[in-house]
C-alpha positions in Angstrom: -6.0 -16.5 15.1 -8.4 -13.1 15.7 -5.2 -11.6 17.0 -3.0 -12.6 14.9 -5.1 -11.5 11.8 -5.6 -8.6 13.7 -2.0 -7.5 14.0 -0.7 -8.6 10.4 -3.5 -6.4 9.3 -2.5 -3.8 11.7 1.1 -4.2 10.4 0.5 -3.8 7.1 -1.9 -0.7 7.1 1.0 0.7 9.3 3.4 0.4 6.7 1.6 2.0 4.0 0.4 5.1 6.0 4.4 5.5 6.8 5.3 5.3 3.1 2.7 8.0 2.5 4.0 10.1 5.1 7.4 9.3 4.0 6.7 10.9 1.4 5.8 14.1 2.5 9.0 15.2 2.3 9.6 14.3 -1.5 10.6 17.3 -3.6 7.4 18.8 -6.1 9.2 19.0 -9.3 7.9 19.7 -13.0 7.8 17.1 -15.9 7.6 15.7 -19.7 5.1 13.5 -20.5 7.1 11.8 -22.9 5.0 8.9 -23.4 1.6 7.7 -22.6 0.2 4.7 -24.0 -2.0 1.6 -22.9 0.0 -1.5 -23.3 -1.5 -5.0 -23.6 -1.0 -8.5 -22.7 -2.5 -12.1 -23.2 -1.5 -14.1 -20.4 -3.8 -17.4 -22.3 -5.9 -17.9 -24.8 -9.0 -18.5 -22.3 -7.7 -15.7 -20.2 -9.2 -11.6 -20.9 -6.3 -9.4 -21.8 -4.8 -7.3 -19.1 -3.7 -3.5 -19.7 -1.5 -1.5 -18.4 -0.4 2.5 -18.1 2.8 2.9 -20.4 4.4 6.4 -18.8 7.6 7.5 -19.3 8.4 11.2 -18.6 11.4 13.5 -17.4 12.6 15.8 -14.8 15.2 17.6 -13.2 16.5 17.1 -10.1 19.6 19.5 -8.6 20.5 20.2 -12.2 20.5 16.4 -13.2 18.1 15.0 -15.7 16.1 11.9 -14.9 13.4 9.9 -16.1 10.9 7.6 -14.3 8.1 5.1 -15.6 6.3 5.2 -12.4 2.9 6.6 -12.0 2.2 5.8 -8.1 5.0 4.1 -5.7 3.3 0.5 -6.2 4.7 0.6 -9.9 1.9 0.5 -13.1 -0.1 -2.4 -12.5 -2.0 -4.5 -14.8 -5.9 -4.6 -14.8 -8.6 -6.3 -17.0 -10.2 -2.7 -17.7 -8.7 -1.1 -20.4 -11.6 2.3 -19.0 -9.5 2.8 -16.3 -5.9 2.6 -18.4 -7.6 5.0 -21.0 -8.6 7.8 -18.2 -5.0 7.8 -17.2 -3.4 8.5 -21.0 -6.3 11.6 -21.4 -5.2 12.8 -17.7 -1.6 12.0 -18.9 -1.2 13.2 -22.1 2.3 12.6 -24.2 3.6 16.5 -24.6 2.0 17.7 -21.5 3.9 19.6 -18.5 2.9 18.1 -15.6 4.1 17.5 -11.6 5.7 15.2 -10.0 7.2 14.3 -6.7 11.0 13.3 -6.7 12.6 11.2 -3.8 15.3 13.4 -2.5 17.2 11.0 -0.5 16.9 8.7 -4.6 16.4 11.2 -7.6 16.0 8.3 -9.7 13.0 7.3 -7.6 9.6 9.8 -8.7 6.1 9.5 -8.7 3.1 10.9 -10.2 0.6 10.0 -8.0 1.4 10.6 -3.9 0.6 7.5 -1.4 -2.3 8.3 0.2 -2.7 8.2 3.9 -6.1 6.5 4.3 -4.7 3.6 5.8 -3.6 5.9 9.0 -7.3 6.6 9.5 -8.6 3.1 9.3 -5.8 1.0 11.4 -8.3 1.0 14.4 -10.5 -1.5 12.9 -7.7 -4.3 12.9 -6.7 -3.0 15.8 -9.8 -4.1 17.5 -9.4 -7.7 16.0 -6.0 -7.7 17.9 -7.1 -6.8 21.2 -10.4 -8.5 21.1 -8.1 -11.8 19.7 -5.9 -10.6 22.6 -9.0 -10.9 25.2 -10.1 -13.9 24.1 -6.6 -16.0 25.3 -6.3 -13.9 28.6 -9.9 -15.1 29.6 -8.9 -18.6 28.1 -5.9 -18.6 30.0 -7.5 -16.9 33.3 -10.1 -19.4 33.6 -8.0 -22.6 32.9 -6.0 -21.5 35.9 -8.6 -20.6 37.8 -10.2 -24.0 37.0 -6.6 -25.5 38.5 -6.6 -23.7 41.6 -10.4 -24.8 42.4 -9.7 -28.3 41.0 -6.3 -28.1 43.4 -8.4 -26.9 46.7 -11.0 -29.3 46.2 -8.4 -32.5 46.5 -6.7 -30.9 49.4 -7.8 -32.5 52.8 -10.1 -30.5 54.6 
């Protein structure tokens, strides 16, 4: 189980440090803010509201107009601190020329906010849960043979 843990982990911080560096080659381009609002919604009546970052802002790509709604690659997400969604709209201003980074391989596909590539720098730790996981079934396995061959000498006629 360590080393399997280990290497889902390891998997998965893999995959975001290659987005990230995926997108390293992503195109800077300027954009409209067109819209910036905090939206709301009440999953249940014993349940807080959750808010979210409402963006919607153009760019050009090659001469072709596009629009996205996406602030970071992982889409707007929904959080319980409308703080946090209210930074974003005064970084984010409606009106406001700002940059973002356009997929050239997908024009429709751009981004505010770049992956980060944190997740590159800290994929030794699950590594370590993967080999020491690793470890633990070769010595498990060494010594359960090992335990066979002296169990198999010791009945053999002497």
């Amino acid at each position: 189980m360590l080393a399997l843990s280990g290497a889902v982990f390891t998997w998965l911080l893999g995959a975001s440090f290659g987005r990230a560096r995926d997108m390293d080659h992503w195109k800077e381009s300027p954009c409209l803010i067109l819209e910036s609002e905090m939206r709301e919604r009440k999953i249940g009546p014993e349940v807080p509201t959750d808010y979210s970052f409402g963006l919607l802002y153009g760019y050009e790509f090659d001469d072709e107009p596009y629009s996205s709604e996406h602030f970071d690659l992982r889409g707007n997400a929904w959080v319980k601190d409308a703080t946090r969604i209210q930074a974003l709209i005064n970084n984010y201003p409606a009106g406001t020329q700002q940059t973002c980074w356009v997929n050239p391989d997908n024009p429709e596909q751009a981004v505010l906010k770049k992956e980060t590539k944190a997740p590159g720098y800290s994929i030794w730790f699950p590594i370590l849960f993967f080999v020491g996981g690793l470890g633990i079934v070769v010595k498990a396995i060494w010594n359960l043979v090992r335990a066979k061959a002296t169990a198999t000498k010791s009945e053999q006629p002497g």
